[in-house]
C-alpha positions as CSV (number, residue, x, y, z in Angstrom):
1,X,-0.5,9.4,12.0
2,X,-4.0,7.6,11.9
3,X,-6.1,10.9,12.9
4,X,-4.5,12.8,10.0
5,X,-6.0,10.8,7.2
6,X,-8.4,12.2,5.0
7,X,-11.7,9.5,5.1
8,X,-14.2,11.9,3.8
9,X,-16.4,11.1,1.0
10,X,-14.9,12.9,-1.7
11,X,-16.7,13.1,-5.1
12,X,-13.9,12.7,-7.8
13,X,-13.6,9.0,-6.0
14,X,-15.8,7.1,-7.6
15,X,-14.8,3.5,-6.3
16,X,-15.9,5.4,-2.7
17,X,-12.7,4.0,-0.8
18,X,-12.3,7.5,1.1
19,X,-15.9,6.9,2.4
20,X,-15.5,3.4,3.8
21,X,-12.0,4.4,5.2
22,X,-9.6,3.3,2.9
23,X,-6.4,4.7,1.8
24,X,-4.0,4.3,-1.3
25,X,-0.4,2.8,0.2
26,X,2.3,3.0,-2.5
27,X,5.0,0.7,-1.7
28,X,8.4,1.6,-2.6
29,X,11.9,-0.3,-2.1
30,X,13.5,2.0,0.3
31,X,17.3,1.8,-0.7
32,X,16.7,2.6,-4.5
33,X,13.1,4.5,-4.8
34,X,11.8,1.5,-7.3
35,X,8.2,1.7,-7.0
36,X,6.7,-1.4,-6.0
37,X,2.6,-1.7,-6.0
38,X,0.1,0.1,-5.0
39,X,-2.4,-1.5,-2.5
40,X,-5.2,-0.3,0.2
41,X,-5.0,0.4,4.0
42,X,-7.0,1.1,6.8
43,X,-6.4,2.3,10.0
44,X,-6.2,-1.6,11.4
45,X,-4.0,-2.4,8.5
46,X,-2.1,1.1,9.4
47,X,-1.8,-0.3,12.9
48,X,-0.2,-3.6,12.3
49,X,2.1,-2.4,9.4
50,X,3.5,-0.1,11.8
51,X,3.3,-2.6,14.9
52,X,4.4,-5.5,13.1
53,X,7.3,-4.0,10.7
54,X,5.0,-6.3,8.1
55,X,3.2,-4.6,5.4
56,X,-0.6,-5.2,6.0
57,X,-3.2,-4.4,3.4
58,X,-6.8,-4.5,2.9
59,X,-8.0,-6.3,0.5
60,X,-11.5,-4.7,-1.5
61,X,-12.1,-8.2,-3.5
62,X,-11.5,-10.4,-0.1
63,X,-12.9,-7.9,2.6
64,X,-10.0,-9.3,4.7
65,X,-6.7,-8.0,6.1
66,X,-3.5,-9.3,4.1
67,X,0.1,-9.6,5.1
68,X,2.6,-9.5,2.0
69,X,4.5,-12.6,1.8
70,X,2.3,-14.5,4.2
71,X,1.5,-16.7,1.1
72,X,4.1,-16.3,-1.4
73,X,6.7,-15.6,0.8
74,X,8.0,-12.4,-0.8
75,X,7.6,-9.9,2.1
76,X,7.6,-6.7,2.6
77,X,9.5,-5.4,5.5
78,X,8.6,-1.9,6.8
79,X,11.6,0.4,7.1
80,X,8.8,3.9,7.3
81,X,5.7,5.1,6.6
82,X,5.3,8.6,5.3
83,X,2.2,10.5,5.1
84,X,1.3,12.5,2.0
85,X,0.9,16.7,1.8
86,X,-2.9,16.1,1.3
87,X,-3.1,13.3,4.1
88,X,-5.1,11.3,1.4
89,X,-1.9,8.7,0.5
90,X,0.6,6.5,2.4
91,X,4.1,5.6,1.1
92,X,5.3,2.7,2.7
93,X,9.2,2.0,1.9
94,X,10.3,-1.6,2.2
95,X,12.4,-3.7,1.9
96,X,11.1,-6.3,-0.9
97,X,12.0,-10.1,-0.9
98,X,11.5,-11.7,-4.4
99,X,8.8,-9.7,-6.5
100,X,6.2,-7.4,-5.2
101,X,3.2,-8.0,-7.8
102,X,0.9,-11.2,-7.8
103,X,1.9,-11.7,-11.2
104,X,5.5,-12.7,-10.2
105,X,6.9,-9.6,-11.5
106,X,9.6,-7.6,-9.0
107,X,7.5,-4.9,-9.6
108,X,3.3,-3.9,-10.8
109,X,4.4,-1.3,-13.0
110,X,6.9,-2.7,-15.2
111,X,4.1,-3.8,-18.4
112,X,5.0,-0.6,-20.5
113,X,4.5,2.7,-21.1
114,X,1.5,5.1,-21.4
115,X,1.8,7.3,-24.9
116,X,2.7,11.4,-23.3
């Protein structure tokens, strides 16, 4: 699955995660499609998510590899992985123990609603 991400500079990415081989992973709970958080893989943290059953993320402000839960103890266990059309973004449904965001909520995007 590794080989068919798209790492290629691209110019509408202005934070230049595609260039340093980052890509977005959306975490979703897999039995009812709540979405999670959104964090950042690489093909190391793709490797150990998928080897471990243990979602593993890169971290941009740490430059280190993070396991969810290691710390707070709500973890994310890995039930699949699933490639987007464009091969740009990962959805990674798990199953969530206690919340998902650092802020203690079950979920990052639960702080309201964006006027249409």
């Amino acid at each position: 699955m590794a080989a068919r991400l798209k790492r290629s500079p691209d110019p509408d990415d202005p934070l230049g995660c595609a260039g340093r081989g980052l890509v977005a992973a959306i975490a979703q709970q897999h039995d009812t499609g709540e979405v999670l958080m959104m964090a950042w893989m690489d093909d190391e943290a793709l490797h150990r998510t998928l080897t471990t059953g243990r979602a593993t993320y890169w971290s941009r402000s740490r430059q280190e590899y993070w396991v969810k839960g290691d710390t707070s103890g709500h973890v994310q266990r890995v039930k699949e992985v699933r490639l987007d059309c464009d091969g740009d973004t990962l959805l990674v449904k798990v199953d969530q123990d206690g919340a998902a965001c650092h802020t203690g909520a079950r979920t990052c995007f639960d702080d309201g609603l964006l006027g249409a």
